[in-house]
N, C-alpha and C positions, 0 to 999 in steps of 0.2 A: 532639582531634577537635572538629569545630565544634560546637554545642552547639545548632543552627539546623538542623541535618540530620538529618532522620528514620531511625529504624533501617532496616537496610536491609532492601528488601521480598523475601522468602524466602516460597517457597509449598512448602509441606512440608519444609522445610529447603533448599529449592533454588534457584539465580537464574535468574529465567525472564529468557530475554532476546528480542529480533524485532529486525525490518530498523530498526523506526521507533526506535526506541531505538538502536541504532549508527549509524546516518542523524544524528539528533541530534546523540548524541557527535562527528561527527564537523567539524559544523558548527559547533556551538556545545556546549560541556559544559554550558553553564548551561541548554538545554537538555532535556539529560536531567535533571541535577536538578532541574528546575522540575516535568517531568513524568513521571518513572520514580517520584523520592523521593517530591517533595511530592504528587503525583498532580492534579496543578492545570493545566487545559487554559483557552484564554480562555471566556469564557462567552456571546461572542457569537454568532451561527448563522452557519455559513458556507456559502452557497450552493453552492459548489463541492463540500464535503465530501459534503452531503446528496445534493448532486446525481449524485456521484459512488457514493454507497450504492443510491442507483435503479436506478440503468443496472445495478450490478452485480446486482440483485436480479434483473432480469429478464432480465439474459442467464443466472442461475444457472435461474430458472425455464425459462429457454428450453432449453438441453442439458437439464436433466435431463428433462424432456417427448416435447421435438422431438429429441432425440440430436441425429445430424449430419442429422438428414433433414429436409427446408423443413417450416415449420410449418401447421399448420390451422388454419381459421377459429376455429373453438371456442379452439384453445391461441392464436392473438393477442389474442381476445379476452377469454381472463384473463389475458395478461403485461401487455395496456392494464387491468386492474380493480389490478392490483398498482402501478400507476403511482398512479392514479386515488387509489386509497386512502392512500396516503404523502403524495401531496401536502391531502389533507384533513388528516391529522392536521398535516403542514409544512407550513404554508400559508407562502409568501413574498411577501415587497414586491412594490409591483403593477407598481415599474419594474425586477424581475427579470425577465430575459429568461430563463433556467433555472426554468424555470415547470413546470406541468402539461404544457400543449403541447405547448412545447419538449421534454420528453423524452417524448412519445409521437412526436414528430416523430421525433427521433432511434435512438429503437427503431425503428419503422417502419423507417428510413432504413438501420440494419445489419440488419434482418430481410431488405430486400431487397438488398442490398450482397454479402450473406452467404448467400442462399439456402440453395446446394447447399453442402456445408461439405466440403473437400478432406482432412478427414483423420477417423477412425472415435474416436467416445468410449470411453474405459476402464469397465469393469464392477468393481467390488470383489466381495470373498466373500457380501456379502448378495447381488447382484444386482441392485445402485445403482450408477445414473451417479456415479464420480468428479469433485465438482464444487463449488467452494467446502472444500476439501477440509483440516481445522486439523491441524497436527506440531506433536508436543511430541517434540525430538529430545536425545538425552544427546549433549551436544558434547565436555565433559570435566571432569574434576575439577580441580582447584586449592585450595591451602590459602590459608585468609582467618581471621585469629586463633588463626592455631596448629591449626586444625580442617580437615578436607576439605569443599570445597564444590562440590555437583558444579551444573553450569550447565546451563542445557537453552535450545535453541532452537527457537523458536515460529516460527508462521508460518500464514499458508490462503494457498493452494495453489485459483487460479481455478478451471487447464481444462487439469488433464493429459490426453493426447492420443497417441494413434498415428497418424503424419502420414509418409506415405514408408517405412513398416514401421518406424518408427524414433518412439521416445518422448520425445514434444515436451511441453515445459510453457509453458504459454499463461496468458499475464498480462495482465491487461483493463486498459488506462490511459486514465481521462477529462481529458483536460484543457481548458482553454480556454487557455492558453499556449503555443498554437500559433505558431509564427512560420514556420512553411511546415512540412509533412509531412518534407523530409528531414532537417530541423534538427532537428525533434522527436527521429526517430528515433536520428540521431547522439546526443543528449545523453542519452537513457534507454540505448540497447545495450553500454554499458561500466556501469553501476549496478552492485553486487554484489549487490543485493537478487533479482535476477534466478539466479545462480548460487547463492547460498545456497538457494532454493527448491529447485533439482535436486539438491543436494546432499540437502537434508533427504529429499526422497523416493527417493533412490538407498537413501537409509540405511530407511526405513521400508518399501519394499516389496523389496527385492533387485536392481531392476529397473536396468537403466542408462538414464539419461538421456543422450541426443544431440544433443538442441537445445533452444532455448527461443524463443517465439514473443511477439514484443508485440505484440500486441492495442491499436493506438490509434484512441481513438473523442474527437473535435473536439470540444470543447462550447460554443466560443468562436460569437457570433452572425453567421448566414450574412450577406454582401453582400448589398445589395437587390438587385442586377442582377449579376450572375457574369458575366463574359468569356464563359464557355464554358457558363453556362447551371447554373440550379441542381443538377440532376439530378448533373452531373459535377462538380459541386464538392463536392459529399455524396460523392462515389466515390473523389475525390480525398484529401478530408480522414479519408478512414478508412480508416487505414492497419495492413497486417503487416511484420513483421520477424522472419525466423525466422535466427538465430543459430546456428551450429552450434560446436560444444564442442570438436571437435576441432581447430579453430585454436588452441583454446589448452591442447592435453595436460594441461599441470600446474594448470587450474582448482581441482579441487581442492583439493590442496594448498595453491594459492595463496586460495585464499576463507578457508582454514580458516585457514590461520596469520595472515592478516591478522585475521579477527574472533578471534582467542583473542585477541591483542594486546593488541584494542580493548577486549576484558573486563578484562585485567590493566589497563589506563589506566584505566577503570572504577572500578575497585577500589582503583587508587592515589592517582586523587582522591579519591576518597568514605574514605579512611584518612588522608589528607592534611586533610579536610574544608573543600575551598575544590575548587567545579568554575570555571575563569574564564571569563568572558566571552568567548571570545577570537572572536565572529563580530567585532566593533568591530574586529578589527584584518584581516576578511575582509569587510567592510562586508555582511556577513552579514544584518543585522538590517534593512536595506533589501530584501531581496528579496521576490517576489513580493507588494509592497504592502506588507513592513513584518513581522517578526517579532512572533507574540503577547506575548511578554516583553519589550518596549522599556518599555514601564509600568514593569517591574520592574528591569529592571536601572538604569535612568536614580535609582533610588534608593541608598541607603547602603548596604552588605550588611546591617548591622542592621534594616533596614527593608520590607527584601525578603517575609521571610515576612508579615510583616501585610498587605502589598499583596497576594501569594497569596491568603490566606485573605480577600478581600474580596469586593465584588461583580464585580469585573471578570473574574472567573475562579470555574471549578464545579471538579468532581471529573470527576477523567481516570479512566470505567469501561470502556474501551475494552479489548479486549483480543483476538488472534487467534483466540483458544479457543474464542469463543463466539457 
């Protein structure tokens, strides 16, 4: 075993594993060992990411408030104090256009897009809105050193939903990588991160899930002048897709066997103790401006860890749990 690779991280004796973690693996293994093992995320601020923690913040405040029903003066005016205050403590570069503003702009912009909401919120046993909702799910055991290791799959879970009498799971996605709304949509409704969610809460509440809904909110900067007028460019760029499960019977099955797989490759590199690089041969490491780890891998494998533990990179405390 490599002797560069951190024990592997067990939380009660267990491998916790999420989307973002087999997303990784799948893209790149170096990857997840950069950020499962070594726990080293880059240490720059990413506008996008922060940005993207906003919006969900306040649409988390907005259902549990507002349920499905349009909001009141009072309730916008604390999801605008919950903006207000984030970007105090984050203050960003003054030529970020993802500013204060701009995401009161765009609350604004789905408060009114979204008014009347077509489908009624879930209540849990307390008498709380279902909403931003963490699974920690037993997916299954496996032997790893001769020993059973049972694996669990994590996750939060936006905005499950009863939409058509029928139980929708609604996933918020901010992007500014828009290249027109249908495109988007095409490239997110095959993700498996979407199906592993229904999965997790079929298993945690009993209930059957029948669709899954994306939730996409633009966060790329509006044209000065729109063709057709700002109003309907904001209506246009914020978009649903609701998916139904039954086109594909054997989801199921098929999510499950695919991510056990991706656990057992897991496990076979990190026993191996070499995860490779292999976006370089998916030109991986160029996308969306450039993978956090290009610093690191353009190094020796020997050399790797000390660029981790440098300035260029913190500690990955991220986690769906919490």
């Amino acid at each position: 075993m490599n002797s560069n690779l951190p024990p592997l991280p067990l939380t009660d004796g267990c491998l916790l594993i999420d989307n973002s973690m087999l997303e990784g693996l799948v893209t790149c293994p170096s990857i997840t060992e950069f950020s499962k093992l070594h726990t080293r995320i880059g240490a720059a601020t990413k506008p996008s990411l922060d940005f993207g923690t906003i919006i969900h913040a306040a649409l988390e405040y907005r259902y549990k408030n507002a349920k499905d029903k349009p909001m009141t003066a009072t309730q916008i005016a604390e999801q605008g104090q919950i903006i207000t205050d984030f970007f105090d403590k984050n203050p960003v570069d003054e030529f970020e256009h993802r500013n204060v503003n701009f995401a009161l702009e765009v609350i604004n912009r789905y408060n009114r897009r979204w008014q009347v909401e077509p489908f009624n919120v879930l209540i849990d046993t307390k008498g709380q809105v279902m909403c931003e909702v963490p699974l920690a799910i037993e997916l299954f055991t496996t032997q790893y050193n001769s020993s059973p290791l049972k694996v669990i799959f994590t996750g939060k879970i936006d905005l499950p939903v009863e939409w058509d009498s029928k139980i929708t799971i609604i996933d918020n996605k901010t992007s500014s990588m828009f290249f027109g709304p249908q495109r988007f949509l095409d490239e997110q409704r095959w993700s498996n991160q979407y199906r592993g969610y229904c999965w997790a809460f079929e298993k945690a509440t009993g209930k059957t899930v029948e669709a899954f809904c994306i939730n996409g909110i633009c966060t790329k900067q509006p044209p000065m002048k729109p063709k057709q007028g700002i109003d309907q460019w904001w209506n246009e760029w914020m978009v649903r897709d609701i998916v139904h499960l039954a086109l594909t019977p054997d989801w199921r099955k098929e999510w499950f066997d695919s991510t056990t797989m991706l656990v057992d490759q897991f496990l076979w590199y990190y026993e191996k103790g070499y995860f490779p690089p292999l976006g370089k041969f998916t030109r991986a490491c160029e996308n969306y401006g450039g993978c956090q780890y290009r610093d690191v891998c353009s190094q020796p494998p020997e050399k790797r860890t000390e660029i981790l533990n440098g300035f260029l990179y913190k500690q990955n405390t991220w986690s769906p749990l919490h």
